[in-house]
Residue frames relative to the residue before (quaternion, step in Angstrom):
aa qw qx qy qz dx dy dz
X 1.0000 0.0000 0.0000 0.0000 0.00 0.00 0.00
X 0.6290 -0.4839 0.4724 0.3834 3.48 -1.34 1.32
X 0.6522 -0.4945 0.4783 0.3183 3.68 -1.89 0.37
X 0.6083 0.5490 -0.2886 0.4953 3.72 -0.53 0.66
X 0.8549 0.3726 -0.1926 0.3052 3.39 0.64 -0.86
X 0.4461 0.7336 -0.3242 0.3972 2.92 0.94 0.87
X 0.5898 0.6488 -0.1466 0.4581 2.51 1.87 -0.80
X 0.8372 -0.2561 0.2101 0.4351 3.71 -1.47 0.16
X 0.7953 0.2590 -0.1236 0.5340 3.18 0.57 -1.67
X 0.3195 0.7241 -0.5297 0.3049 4.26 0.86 0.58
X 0.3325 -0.7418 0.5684 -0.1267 2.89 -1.39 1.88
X 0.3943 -0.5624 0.6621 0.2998 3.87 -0.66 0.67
X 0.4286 -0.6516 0.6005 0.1764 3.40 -1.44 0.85
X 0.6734 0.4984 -0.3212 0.4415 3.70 0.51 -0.65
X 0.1120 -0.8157 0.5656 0.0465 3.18 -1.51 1.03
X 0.7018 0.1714 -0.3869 0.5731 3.23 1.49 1.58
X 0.7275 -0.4915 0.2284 0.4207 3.58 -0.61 1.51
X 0.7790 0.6016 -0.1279 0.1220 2.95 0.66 -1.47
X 0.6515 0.5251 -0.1601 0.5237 2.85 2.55 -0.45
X 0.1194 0.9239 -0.2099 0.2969 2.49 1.69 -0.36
X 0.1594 0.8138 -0.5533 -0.0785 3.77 -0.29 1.12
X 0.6947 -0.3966 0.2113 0.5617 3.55 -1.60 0.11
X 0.6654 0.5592 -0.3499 0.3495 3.82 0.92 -0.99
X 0.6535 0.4894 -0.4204 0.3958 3.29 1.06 -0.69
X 0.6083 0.5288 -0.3694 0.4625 3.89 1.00 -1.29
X 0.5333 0.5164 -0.6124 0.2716 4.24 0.83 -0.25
X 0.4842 0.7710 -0.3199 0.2623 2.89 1.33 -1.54
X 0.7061 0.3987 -0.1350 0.5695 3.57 0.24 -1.66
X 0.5458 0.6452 -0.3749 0.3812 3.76 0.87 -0.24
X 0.7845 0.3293 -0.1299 0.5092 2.63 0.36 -1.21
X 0.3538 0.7648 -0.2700 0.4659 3.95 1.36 -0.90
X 0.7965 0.2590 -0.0218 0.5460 3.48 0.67 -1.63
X 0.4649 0.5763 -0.4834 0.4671 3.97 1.05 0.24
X 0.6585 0.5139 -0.1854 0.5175 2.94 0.48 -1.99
X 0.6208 0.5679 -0.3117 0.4415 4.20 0.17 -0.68
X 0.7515 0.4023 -0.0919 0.5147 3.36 0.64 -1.92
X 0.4227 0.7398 -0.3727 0.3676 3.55 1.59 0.46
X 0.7515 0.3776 0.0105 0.5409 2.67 1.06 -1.43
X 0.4800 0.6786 -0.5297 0.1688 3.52 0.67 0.44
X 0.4828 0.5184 -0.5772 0.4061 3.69 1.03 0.08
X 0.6908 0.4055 -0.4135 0.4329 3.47 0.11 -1.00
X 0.6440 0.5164 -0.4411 0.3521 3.88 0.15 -0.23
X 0.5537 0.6823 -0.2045 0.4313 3.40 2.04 -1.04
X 0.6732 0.5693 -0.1556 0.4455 2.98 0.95 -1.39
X 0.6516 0.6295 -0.0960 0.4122 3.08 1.10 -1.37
X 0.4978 0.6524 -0.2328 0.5220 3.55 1.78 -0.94
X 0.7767 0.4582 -0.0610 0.4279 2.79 0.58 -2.20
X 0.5097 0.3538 -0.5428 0.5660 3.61 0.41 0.12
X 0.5995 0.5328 -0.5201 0.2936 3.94 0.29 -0.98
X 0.4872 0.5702 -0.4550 0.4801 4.19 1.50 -0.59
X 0.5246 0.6692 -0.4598 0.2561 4.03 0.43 -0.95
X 0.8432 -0.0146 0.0402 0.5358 3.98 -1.21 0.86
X 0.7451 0.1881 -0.5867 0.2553 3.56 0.52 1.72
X 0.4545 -0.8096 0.3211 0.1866 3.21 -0.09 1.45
X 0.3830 -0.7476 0.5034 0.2025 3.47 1.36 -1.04
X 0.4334 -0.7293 0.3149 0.4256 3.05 1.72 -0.07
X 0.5172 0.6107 -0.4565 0.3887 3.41 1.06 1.27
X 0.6725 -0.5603 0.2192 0.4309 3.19 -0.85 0.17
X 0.6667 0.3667 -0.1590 0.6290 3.58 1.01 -0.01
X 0.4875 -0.6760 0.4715 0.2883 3.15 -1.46 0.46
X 0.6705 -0.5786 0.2264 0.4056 3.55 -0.70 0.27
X 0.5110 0.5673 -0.2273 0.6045 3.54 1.48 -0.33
X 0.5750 0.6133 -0.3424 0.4195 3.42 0.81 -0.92
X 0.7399 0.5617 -0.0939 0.3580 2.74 1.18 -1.83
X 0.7422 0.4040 -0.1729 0.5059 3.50 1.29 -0.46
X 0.5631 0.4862 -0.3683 0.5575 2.95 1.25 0.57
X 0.5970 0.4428 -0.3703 0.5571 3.61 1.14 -0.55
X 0.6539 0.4630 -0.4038 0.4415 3.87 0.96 -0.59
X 0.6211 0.4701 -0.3371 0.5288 3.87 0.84 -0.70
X 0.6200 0.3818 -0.4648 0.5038 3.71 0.26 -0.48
X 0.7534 0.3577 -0.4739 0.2827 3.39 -0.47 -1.21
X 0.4540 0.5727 -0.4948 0.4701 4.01 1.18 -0.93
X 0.6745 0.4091 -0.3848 0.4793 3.56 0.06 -1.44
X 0.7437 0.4931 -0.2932 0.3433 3.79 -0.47 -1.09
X 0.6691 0.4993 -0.1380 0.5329 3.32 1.01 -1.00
X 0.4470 -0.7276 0.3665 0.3695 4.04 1.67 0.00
X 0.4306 0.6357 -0.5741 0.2843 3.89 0.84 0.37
X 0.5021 -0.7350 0.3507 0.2910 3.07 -1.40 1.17
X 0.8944 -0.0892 0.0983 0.4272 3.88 -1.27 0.05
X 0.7290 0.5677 -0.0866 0.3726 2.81 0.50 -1.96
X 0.6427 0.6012 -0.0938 0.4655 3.22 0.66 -1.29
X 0.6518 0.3970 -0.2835 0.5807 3.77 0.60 -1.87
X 0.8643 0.2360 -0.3395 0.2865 3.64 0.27 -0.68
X 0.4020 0.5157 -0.5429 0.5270 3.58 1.15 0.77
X 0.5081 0.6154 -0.3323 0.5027 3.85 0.91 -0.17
X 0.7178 0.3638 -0.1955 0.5605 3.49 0.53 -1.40
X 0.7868 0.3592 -0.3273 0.3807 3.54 0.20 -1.03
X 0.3396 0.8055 -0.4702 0.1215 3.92 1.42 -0.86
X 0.8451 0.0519 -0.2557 0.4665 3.85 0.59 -0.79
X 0.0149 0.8647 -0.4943 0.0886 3.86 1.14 0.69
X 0.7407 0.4606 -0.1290 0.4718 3.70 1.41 -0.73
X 0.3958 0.6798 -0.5109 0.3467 3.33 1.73 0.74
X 0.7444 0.4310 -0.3701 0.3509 3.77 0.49 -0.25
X 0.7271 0.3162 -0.3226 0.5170 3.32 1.13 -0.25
X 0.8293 0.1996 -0.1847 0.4882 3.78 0.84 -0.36
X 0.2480 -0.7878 0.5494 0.1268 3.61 0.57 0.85
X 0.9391 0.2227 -0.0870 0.2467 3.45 0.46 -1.10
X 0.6378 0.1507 -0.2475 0.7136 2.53 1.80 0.58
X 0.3411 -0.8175 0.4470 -0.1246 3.45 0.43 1.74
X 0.7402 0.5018 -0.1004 0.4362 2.82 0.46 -1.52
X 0.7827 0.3091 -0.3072 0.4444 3.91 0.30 -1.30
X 0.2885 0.7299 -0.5049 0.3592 3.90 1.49 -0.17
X 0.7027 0.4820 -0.0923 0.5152 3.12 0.14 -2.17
X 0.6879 0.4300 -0.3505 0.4680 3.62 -0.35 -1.05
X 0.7602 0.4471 -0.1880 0.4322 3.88 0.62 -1.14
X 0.5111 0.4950 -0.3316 0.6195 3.75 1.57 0.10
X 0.8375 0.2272 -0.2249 0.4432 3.65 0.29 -1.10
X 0.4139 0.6779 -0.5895 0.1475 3.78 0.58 0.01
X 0.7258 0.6004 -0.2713 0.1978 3.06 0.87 -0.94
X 0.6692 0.4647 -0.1504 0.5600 3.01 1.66 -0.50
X 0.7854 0.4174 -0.2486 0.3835 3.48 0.65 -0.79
X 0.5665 -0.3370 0.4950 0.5661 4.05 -0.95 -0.29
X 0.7701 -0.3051 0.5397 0.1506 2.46 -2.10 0.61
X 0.7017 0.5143 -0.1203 0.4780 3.13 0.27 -1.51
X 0.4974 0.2820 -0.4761 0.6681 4.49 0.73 -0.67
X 0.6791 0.4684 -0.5407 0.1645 3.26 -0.65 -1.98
X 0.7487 0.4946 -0.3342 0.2882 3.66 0.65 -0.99
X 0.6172 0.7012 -0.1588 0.3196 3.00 1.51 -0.75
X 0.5708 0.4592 -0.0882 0.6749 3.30 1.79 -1.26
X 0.9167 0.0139 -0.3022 0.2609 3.45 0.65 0.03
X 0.4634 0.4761 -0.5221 0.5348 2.88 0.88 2.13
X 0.4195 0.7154 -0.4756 0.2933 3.35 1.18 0.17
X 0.5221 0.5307 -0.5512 0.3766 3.81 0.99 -0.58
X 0.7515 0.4686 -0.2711 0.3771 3.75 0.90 -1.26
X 0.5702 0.4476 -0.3633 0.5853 3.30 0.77 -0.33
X 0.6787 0.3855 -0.4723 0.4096 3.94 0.15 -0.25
X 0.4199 0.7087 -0.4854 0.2929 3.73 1.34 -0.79
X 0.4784 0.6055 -0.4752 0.4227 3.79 0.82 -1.05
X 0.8989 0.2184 -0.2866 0.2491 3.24 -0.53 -0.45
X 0.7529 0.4916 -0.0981 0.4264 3.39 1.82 0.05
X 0.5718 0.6876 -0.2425 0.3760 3.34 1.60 -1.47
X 0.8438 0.3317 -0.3576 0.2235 3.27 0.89 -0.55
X 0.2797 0.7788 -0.3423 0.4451 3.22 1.80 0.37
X 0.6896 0.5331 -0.1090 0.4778 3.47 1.41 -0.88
X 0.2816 -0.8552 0.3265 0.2878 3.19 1.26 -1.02
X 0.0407 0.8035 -0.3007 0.5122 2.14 1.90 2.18
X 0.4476 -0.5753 0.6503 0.2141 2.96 -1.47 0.03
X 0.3547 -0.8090 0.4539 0.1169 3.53 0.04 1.78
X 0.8015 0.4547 -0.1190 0.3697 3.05 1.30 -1.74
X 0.1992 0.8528 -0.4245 0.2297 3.85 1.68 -0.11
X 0.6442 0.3285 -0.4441 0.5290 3.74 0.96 -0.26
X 0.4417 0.7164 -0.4765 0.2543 3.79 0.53 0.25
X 0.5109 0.7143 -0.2293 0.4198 3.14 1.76 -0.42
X 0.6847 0.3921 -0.2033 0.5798 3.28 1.41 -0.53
X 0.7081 0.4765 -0.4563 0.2517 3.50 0.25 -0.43
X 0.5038 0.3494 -0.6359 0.4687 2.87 -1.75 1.24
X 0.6993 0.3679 -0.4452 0.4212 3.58 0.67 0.60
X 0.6730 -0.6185 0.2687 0.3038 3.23 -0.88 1.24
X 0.8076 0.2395 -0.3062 0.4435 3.44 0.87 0.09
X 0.1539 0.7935 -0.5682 0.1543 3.42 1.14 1.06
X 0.5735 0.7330 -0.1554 0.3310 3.04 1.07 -1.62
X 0.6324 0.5733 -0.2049 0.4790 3.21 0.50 -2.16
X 0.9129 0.2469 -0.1588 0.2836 3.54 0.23 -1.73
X 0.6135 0.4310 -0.4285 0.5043 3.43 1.56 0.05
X 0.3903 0.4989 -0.6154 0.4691 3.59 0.70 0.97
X 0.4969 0.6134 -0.5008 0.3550 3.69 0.65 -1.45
X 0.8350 0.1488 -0.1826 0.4972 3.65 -0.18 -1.96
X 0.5415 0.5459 -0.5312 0.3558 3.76 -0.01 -0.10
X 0.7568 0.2199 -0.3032 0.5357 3.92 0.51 -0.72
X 0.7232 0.5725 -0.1746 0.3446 3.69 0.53 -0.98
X 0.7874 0.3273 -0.0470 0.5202 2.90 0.03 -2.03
X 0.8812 -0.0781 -0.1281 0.4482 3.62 -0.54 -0.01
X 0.1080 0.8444 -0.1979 0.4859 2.62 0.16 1.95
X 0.5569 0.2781 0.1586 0.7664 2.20 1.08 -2.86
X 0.5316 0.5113 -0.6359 0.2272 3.38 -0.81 0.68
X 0.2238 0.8376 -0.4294 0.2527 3.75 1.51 0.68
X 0.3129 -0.7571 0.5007 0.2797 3.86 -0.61 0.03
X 0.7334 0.4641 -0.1015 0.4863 2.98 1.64 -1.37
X 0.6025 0.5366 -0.3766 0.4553 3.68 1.06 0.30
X 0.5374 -0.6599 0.4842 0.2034 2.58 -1.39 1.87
X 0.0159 0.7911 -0.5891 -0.1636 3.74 -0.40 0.87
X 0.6477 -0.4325 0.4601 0.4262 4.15 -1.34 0.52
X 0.5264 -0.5094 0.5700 0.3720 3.94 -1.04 0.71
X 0.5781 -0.5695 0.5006 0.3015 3.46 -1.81 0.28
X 0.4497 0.6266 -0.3458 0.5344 3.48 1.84 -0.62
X 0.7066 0.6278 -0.2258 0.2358 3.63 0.66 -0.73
X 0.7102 0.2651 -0.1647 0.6311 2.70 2.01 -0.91
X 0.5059 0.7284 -0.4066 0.2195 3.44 0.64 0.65
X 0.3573 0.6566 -0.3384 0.5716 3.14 1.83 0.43
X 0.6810 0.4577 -0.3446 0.4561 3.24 0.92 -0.99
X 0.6258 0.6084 -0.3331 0.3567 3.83 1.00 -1.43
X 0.6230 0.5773 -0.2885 0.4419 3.63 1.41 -0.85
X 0.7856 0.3968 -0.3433 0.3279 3.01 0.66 -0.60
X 0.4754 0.6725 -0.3082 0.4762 3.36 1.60 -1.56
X 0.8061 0.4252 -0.0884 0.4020 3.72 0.01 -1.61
X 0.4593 0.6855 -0.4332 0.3626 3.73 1.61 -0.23
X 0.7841 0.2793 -0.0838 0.5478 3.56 -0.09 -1.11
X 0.0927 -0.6218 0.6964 0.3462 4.25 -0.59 0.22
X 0.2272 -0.6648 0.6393 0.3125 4.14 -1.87 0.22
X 0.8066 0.0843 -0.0960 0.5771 3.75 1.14 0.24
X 0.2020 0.7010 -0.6409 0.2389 2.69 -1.20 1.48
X 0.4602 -0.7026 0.4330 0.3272 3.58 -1.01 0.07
X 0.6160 0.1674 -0.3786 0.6702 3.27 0.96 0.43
X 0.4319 0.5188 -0.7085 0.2058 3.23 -0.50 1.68
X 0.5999 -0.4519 0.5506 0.3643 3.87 -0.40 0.52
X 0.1599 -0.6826 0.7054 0.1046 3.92 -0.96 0.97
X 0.4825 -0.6410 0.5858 0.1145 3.26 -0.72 0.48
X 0.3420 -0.7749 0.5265 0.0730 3.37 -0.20 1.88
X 0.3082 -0.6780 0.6520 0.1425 3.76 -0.94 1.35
């Protein structure tokens, strides 16, 4: 590659995959570190996007994820967790109706097995306390149980999630948990372009 490209503002030359050399894919390597840096601040940046629409609840939708991350936080759950809490409805503005696999599809990479599952079944598991008002099927998380993290996730909305829909609760700033997003969101444990480690 030509002098220069190595540099911040370096560009792969090919303009189908297929030519594509090993030097050109470092390029985009590295490109995509330096990118995947900055996903808290892009996060964060979402989450304000939750600010002044309530949805016709008593809080706004941000509000709301902050009362769900605090109480996790307040309540002694570790990192990981508060920020599967904070991020839990992150996928109301682009997926309304399916909220839930948004979020769930942002934090796999980072979180257990065990959140990922949690964040994306919490919309059903929160139904309990609503679905049948709707002329729903309240009970629709019944489908899952017997799986080891039925439990886990109908604690999640039973203490947490619907809950936070308080005006009067003092909830932690969004600045507050962004220490946490750095760390949680630092390192991905699954992905397809992670190297497997050769036994």
């Amino acid at each position: 590659m030509a002098d220069g490209e190595h540099g911040p503002e370096a560009r792969a030359k090919f303009h189908a995959m297929i030519d594509g050399t090993q030097e050109e894919w470092m390029v985009i390597s590295r490109a995509a570190a330096e990118f995947g840096r900055g996903l808290p601040d892009r996060i964060i940046a979402h989450l304000k996007l939750l600010e002044g629409d309530c949805g016709g609840f008593a809080v706004d939708r941000l509000e709301h994820s902050l009362q769900t991350a605090t109480r996790a936080h307040q309540a002694g759950m570790d990192e990981e967790y508060v920020v599967c809490a904070l991020l839990h409805d992150i996928g109301d503005t682009l997926g309304p109706r399916n909220h839930a696999d948004v979020a769930a599809a942002i934090v796999q990479p980072y979180v257990s097995e065990r959140n990922h599952w949690m964040v994306a079944n919490h919309a059903i598991f929160q139904g309990y306390y609503f679905f049948h008002h709707l002329g729903l099927d309240r009970n629709m998380r019944d489908q899952f149980r017997g799986h080891p993290d039925f439990e886990y996730t109908a604690q999640f909305c039973h203490l947490f999630d619907q809950e936070a829909f308080d005006p009067n609760f003092k909830s932690m700033p969004l600045e507050a948990f962004t220490p946490m997003l750095q760390r949680v969101l630092a390192v991905p444990k699954r992905s397809i372009y992670l190297r497997q480690n050769a036994d």
